[in-house]
C-alpha positions in Angstrom: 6.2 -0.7 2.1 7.9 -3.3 3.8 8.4 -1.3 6.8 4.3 -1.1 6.9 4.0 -4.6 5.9 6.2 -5.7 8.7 4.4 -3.7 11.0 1.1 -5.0 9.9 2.2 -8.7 10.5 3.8 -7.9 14.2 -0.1 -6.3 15.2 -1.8 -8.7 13.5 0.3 -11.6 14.8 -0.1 -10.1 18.7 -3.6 -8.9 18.4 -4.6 -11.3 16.4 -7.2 -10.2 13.4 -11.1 -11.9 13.2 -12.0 -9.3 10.3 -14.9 -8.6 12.4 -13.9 -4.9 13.1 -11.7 -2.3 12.1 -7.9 -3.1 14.1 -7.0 0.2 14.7 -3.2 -1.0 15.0 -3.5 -2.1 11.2 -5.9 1.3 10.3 -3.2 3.5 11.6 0.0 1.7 9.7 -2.0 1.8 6.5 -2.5 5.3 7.2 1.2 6.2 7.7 1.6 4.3 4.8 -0.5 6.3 2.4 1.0 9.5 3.4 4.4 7.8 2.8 2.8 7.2 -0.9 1.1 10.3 -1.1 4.3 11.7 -0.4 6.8 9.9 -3.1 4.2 10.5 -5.3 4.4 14.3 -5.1 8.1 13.8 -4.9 8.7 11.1 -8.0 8.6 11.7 -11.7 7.7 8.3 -11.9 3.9 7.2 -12.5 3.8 4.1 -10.3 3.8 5.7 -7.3 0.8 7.6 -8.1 -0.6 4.0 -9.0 0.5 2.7 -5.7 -1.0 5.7 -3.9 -4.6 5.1 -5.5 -4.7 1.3 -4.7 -3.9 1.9 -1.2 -6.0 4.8 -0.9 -8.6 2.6 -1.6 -7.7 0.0 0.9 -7.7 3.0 3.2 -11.7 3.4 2.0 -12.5 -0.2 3.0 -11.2 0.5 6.1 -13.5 3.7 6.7 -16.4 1.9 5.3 -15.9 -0.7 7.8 -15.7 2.3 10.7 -18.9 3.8 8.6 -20.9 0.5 8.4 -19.8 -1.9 11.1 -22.7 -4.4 9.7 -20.2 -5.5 6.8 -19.2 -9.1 6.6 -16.1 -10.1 7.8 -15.6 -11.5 4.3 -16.8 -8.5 2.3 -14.0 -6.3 5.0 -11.4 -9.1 4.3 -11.5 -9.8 1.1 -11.4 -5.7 0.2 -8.4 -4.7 2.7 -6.3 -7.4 1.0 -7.6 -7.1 -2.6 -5.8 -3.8 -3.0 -2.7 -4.7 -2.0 -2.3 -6.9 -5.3 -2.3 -4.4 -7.8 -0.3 -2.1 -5.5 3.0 -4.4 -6.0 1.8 -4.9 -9.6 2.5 -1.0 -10.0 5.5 -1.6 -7.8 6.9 -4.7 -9.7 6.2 -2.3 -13.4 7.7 0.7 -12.1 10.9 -1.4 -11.0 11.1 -3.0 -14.0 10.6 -0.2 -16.5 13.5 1.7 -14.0 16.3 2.5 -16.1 19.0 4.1 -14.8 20.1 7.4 -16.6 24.1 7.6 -17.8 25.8 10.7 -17.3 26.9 12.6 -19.8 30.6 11.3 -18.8 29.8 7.8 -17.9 30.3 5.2 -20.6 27.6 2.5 -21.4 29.3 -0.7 -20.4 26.7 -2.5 -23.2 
């Protein structure tokens, strides 16, 4: 996620981004992104990357919509590609902090 986040601020920072259209720099880091989700969520035994996965999956969808209906405000297409990505690090920030690690059966709890 920081790797895509970088990446996102590095196009939007030499493109520049009005909101008036999709950027199809940003579209396709979002993309690699969910299939990085879609992937640790398969992968995990965790559930907030399945959390994570669904939020950005439907930053994805305000993306599309944007590629569907061009006629959406700048504001509406703003406002819904950046909504998501607050309860996505919500289910990050949970899942880290809920991550315990798990003690051999030979390792000693130092507590």
């Amino acid at each position: 996620m920081i790797v895509g986040s970088v990446v996102t601020l590095i196009i939007s920072r030499l493109f520049g981004t009005a909101w008036t259209s999709v950027e199809i720099g940003i579209f396709a880091t979002d993309i690699i992104a969910l299939f990085a989700l879609v992937y640790l969520a398969l992968k995990s035994d965790r559930f907030w990357p399945l959390w994570a996965t669904a939020f950005h999956l439907l930053a994805v969808t305000v993306h599309t919509a944007m590629m569907v209906a061009p006629q959406i405000s700048s504001w509406a297409f703003a406002t819904g590609a950046v909504f998501w990505a607050y309860p996505m690090l919500l289910a990050l920030a949970i899942g880290s902090s809920e991550n315990t690690p798990v003690l051999s059966d030979c390792e000693i709890d130092p507590v």
